[in-house]
KEFI-39112 format. One line per 2 residues: number of its first residue (from 1); their letters; for each residue x negated, y, z negated of N, C-alpha, C. Coordinates in steps of 0.02 Angstrom, whole numbers, plus 50000, padded with zeros to 5 digits. Each point is the difference from the previous one (the first is absolute). Layout:
BEGIN
NUM	a	X/Y/Z/X/Y/Z/X/Y/Z ~ ...
***
This chain:
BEGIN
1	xx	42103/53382/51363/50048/49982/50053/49987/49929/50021 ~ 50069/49962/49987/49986/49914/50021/50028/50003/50073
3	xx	49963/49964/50062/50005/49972/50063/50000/49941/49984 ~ 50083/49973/50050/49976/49916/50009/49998/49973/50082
5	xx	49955/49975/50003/50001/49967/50065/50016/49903/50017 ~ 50054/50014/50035/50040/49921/50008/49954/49973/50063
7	xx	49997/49927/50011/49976/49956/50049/50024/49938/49982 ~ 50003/49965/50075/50032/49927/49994/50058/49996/50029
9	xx	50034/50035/50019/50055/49979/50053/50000/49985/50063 ~ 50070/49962/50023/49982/50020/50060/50057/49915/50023
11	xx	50008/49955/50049/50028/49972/50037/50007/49933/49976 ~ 50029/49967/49983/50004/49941/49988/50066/49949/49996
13	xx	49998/49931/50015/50051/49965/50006/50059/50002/49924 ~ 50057/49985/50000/50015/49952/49965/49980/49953/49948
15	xx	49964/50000/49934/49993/49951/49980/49900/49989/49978 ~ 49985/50072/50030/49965/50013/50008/49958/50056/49914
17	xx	49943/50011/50015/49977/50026/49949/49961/50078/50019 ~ 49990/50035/49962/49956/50058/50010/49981/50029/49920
19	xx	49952/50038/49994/49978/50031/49956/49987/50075/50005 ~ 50019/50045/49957/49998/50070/49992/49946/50019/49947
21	xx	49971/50058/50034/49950/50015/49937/50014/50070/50009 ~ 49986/50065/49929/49996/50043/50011/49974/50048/49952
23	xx	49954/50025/50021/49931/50015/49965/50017/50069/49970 ~ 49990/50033/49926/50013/50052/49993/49932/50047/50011
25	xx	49998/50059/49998/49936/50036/49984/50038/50073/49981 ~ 49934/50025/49962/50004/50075/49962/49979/49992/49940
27	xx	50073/50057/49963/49977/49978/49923/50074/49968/49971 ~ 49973/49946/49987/50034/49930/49955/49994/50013/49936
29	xx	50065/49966/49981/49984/50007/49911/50020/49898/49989 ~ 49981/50011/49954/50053/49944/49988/50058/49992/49963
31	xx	50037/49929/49982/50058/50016/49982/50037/50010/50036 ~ 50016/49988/50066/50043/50004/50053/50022/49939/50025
33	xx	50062/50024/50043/50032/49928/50044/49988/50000/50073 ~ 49982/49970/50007/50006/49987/50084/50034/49966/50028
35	xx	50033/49978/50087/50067/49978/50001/49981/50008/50077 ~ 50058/49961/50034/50023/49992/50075/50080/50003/50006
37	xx	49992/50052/50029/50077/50019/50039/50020/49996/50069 ~ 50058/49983/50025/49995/49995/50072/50083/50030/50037
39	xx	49958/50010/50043/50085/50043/50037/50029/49961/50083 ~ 50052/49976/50016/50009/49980/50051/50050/50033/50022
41	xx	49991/50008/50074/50024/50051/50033/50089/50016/49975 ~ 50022/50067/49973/50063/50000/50010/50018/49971/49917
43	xx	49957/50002/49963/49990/49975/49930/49978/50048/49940 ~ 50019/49992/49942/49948/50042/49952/49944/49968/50002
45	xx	49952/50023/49955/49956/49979/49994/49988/49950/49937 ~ 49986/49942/49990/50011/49979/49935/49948/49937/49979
47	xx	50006/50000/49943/49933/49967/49945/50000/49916/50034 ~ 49934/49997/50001/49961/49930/50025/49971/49966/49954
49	xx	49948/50050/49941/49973/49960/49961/49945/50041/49936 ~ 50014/50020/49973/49933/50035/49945/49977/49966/49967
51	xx	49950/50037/49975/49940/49981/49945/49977/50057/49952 ~ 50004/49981/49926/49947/50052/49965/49935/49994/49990
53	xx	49976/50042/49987/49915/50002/49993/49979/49915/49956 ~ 50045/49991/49951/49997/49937/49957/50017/49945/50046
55	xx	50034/50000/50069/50001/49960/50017/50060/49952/49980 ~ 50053/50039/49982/50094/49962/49998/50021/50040/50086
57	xx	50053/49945/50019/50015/49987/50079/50079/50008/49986 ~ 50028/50032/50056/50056/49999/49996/50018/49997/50098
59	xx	50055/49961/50001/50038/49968/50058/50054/50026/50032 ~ 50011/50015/50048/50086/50023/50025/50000/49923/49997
61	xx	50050/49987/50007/50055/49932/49987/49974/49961/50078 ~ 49991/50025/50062/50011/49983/50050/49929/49986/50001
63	xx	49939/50007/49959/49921/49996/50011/49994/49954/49969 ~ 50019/49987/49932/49992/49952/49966/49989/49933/50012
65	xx	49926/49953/49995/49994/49945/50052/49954/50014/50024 ~ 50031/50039/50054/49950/50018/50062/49935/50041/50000
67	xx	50034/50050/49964/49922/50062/49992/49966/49973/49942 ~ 49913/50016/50005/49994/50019/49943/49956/50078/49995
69	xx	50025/50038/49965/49958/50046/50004/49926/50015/49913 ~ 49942/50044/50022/49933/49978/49964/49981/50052/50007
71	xx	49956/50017/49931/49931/50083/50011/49940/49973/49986 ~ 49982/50026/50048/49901/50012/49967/50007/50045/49963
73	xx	49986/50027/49942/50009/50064/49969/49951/50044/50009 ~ 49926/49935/49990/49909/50059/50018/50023/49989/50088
75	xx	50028/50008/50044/49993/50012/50057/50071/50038/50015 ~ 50036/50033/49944/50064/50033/49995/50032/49970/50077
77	xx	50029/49932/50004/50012/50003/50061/50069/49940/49980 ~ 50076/49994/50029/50039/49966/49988/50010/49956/50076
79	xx	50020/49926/49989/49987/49959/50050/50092/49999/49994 ~ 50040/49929/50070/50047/50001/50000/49996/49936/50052
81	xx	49990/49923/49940/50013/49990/50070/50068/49947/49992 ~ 49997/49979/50074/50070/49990/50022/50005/49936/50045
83	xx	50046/49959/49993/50018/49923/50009/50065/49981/50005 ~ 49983/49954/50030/50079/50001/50036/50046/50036/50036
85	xx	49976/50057/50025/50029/50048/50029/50054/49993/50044 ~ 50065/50043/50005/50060/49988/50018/50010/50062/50052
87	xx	50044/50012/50055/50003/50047/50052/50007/50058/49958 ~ 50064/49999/49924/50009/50075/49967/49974/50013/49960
89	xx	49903/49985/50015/49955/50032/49953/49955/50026/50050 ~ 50049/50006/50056/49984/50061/50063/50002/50072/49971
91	xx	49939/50048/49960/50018/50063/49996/49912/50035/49994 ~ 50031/50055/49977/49915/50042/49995/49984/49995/49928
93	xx	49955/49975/49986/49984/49986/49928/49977/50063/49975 ~ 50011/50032/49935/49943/50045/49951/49983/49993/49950
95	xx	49970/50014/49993/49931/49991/49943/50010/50058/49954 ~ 50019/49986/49929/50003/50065/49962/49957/49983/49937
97	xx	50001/50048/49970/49973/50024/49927/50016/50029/49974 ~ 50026/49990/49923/50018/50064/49978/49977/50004/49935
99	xx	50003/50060/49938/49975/50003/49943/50045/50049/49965 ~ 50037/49962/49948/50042/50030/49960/49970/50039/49957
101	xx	49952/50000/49974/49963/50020/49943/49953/50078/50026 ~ 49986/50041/49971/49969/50054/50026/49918/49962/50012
103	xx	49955/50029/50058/50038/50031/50058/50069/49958/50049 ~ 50037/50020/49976/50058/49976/50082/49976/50001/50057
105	xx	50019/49936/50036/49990/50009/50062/50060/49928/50035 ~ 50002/50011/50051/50058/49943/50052/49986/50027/50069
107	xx	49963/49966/50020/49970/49994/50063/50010/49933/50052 ~ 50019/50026/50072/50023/49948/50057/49939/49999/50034
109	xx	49994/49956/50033/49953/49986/50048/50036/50016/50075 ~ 49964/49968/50048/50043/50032/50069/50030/49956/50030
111	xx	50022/49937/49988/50017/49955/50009/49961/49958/50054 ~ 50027/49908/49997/49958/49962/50065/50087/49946/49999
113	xx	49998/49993/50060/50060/49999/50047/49981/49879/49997 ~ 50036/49959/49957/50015/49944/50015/50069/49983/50039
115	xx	49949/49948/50036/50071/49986/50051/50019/49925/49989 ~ 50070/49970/50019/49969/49933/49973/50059/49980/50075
117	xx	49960/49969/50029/50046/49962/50074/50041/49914/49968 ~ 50062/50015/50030/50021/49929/49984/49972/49946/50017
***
């Protein structure tokens, strides 16, 4: 059973920067993707930024630039960080994992809440 735990959010200007980290624990395999999703109020929830275990990155259109997201792999832990920040990257970020390959698994974290003030 994979747990992830998110940290790093939290209040910031305009223009401004923050970093997300979020640590997995249990049992890991490898060969998996890890990723940041985020939901703002009254919104779906939708893609910020992944990574595979190899380490290829993929962008929503609106991150591109700004984020970059990174794994420790020996510390199974995915980073997220973030620059330039704009008011509508106001949402609750999550932290996922998932593994296509047997064992399956796609696991959320509990989210951490960025705010970004004009």
């Amino acid at each position: 059973q994979v747990q992830l735990v998110e940290s790093g959010g939290g209040l910031v200007q305009a223009g401004g920067s923050l970093r997300l980290s979020c640590a997995a624990s249990g049992t890991i395999f490898s060969a998996n993707l890890m990723g940041w999703y985020r939901q703002a109020p009254g919104k779906q929830r939708e893609l910020v930024a992944t990574i595979t275990s190899g380490g290829s990155t993929n962008y929503a259109d609106s991150t591109k630039g700004r984020f970059t997201i990174s794994r420790d792999n020996a510390k199974n832990t995915v980073y997220l960080q973030m620059n330039s920040l704009k008011p509508e990257d106001t949402a609750v970020y999550y932290c996922n994992t998932r593994r296509i390959v047997h064992p399956k698994y796609d696991v959320w974290g509990q989210g951490t809440q960025v705010t970004v003030s004009p």
